[in-house]
C-alpha positions in Angstrom: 77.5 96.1 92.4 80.8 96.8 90.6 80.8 99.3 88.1 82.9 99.1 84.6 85.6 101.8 83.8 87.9 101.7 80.2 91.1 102.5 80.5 91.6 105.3 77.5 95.0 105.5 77.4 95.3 101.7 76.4 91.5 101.5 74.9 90.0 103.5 72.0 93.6 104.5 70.8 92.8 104.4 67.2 90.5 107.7 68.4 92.1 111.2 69.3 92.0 111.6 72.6 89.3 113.6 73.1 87.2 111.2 71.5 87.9 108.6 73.9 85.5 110.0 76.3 82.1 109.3 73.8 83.4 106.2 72.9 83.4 104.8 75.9 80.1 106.2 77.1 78.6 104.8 74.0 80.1 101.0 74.5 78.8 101.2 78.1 81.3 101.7 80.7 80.2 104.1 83.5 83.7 105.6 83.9 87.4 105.8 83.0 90.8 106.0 83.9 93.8 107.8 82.3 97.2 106.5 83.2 98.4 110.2 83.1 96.0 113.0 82.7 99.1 115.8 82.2 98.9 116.4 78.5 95.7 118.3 78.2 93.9 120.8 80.6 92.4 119.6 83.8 89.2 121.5 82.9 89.2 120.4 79.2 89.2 117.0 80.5 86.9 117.6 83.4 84.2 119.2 80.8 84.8 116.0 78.4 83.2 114.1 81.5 80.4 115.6 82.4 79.8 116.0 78.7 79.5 112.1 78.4 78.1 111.8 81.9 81.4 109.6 83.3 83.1 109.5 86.4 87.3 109.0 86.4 88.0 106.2 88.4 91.4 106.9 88.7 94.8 108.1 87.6 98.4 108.0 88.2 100.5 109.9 89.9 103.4 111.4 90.5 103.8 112.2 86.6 106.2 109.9 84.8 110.0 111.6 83.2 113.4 112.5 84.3 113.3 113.0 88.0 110.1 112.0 88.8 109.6 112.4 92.5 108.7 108.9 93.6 107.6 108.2 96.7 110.0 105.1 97.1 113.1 106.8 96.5 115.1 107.8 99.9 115.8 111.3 100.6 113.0 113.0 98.1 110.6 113.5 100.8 110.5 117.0 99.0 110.4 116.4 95.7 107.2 114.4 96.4 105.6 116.4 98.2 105.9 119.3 95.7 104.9 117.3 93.2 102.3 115.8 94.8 100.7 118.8 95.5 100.6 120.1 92.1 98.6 116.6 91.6 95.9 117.1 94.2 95.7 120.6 92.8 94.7 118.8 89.4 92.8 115.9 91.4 90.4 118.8 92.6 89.0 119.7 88.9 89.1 115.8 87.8 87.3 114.1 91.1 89.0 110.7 90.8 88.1 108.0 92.9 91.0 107.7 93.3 95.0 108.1 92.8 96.9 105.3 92.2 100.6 106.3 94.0 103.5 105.1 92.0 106.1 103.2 94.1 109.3 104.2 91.7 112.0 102.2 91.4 115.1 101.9 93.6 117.6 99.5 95.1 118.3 101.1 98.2 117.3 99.1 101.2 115.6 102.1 102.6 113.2 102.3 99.8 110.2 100.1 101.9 110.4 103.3 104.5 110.5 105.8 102.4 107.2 105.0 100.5 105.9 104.2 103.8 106.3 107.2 105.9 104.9 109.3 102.0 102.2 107.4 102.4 101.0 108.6 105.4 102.2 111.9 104.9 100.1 111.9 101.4 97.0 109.9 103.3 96.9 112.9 105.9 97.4 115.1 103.8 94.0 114.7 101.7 91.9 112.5 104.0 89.1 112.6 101.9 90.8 111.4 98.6 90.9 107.7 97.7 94.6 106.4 97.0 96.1 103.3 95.8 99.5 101.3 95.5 99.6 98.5 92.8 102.8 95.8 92.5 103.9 95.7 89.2 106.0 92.9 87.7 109.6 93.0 87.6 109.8 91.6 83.8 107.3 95.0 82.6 109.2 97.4 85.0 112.8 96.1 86.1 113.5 97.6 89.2 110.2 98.8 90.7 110.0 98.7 94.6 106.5 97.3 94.7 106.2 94.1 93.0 105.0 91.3 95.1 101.2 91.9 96.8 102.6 90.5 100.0 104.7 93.1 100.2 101.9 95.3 99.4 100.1 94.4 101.9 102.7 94.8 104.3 103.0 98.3 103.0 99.0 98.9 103.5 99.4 97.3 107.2 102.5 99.7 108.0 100.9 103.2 106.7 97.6 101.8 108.3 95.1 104.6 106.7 91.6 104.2 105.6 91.9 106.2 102.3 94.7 103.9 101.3 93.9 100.5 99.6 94.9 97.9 97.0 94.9 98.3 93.4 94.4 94.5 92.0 95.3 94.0 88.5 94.9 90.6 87.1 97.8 90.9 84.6 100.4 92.0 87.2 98.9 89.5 89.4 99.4 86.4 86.9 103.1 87.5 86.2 103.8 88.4 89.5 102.6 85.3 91.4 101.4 82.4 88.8 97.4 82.6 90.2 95.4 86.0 89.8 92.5 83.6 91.5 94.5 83.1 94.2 96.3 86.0 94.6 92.8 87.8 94.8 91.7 85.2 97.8 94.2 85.9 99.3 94.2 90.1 99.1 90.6 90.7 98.7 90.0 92.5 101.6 92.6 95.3 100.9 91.4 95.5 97.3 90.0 99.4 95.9 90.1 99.2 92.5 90.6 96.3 90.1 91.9 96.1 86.5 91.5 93.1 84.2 94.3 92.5 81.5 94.8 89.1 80.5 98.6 87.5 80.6 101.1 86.7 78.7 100.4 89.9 76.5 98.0 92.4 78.2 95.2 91.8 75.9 91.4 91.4 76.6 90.2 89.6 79.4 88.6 86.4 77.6 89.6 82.7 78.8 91.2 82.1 75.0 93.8 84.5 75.4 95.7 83.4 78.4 96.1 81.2 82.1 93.4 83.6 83.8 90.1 82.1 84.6 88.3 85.2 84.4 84.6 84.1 84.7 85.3 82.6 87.5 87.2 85.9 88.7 84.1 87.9 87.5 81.9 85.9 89.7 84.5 85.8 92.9 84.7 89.7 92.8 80.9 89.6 92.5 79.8 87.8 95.5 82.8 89.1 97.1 80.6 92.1 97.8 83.3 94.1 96.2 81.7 97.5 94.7 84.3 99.4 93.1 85.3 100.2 90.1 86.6 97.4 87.8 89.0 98.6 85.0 89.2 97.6 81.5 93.2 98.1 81.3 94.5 95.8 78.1 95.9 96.4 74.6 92.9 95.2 72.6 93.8 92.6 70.1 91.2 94.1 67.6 91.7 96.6 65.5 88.8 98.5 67.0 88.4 98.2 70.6 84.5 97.8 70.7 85.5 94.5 68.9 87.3 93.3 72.2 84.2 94.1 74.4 82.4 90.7 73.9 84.0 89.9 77.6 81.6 92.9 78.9 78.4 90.6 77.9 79.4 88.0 80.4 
């Protein structure tokens, strides 16, 4: 049965971010995710956690900024790795699920390799830690490596690990493609984590705001015998996000 994480570095933002953590235990979600858990003490965060009796789903990783050691980006084999293991430092006082590994973004031709042969260094590196790669869409993020699934799939069939999947994100999908429906028929078997956001503007996922069928996604992922998390990830158009929940009830 999948289980419901909020995303609390786009949800509950009129809260502090401490805050977040209560907030979303009280509207119901099991879990969260944090885009980038780097601004406040792993064991602050940790302790906010077990306080409201949540899991973290996932985060992102490398951190984000001026030089960031992406894995896609030829010749900073190094780099990444440093950083990286700074991250699964941090990754062993938050317990994610998982890691979602950003691509970066780089013209070189060589880029496809270079996040391929991280991968598997990163895979082998921490066997027992969940990871994901996510396309992204080239009108949000000009320039990323990573933004067609097929690709991403590719990508997944190359580094060929089992702690490596698919992060499916119905937004990204829609932009990327035209059909999240189909794009998730067509991926489901590589999917590990799923975030709903609902196109043209990121918002709640609710069949008024956009192309996305998303009861009819619901019920594919559910008889899919998917069991992961699925991640509220969207810029509520509410002013309070427990107002944009009403998707939640079905």
């Amino acid at each position: 049965m999948p289980r419901f994480a909020a995303n609390i570095s786009l949800l509950f933002t009129e809260l502090p971010f401490m805050a977040r953590f209560a907030a979303a235990a009280r509207a119901g979600f099991d879990g969260v995710e944090i885009l980038y858990p780097y601004d406040h003490p792993a064991e602050e965060i940790r302790s906010a956690l077990d306080a409201n009796g949540l899991a973290l789903a996932l985060f992102n990783a490398p951190p984000p900024g001026p030089g960031a050691a992406y894995p896609a980006l030829p010749d900073g084999e190094d780099a990444f790795r440093a950083t990286m293991e700074q991250v699964l430092t941090r990754a062993q006082i938050l317990r994610p699920d998982a890691i979602h590994v950003m691509a970066g973004y780089s013209g070189d031709p060589r880029a496809e390799d270079s996040f391929t042969a991280n991968l598997q260094w990163l895979a082998d590196r921490a066997p027992e830690q969940g990871f994901t790669i996510e396309p992204l869409n080239l009108g949000d993020q000009p320039g990323y490596v990573l933004a067609d699934y097929d690709l991403a799939a590719r990508i997944l069939a190359r580094v060929d690990r089992p702690n490596l999947g698919l992060q499916y994100d119905s937004y990204h999908a829609d932009r990327i493609h035209g059909d999240a429906l189909a794009t998730w028929h067509r991926h489901v078997a590589l999917v590990r984590h799923i975030q709903l956001g609902a196109p043209p503007d990121r918002s709640e996922p609710r069949l008024d705001r956009g192309p996305v069928d998303f009861p009819a996604l619901l019920m594919v992922i559910e008889t899919s015998g998917y069991d992961g998390w699925i991640s509220a990830e969207y810029n509520p158009s509410t002013e309070r996000t427990e107002d944009s929940l009403g998707w939640m009830a079905g």
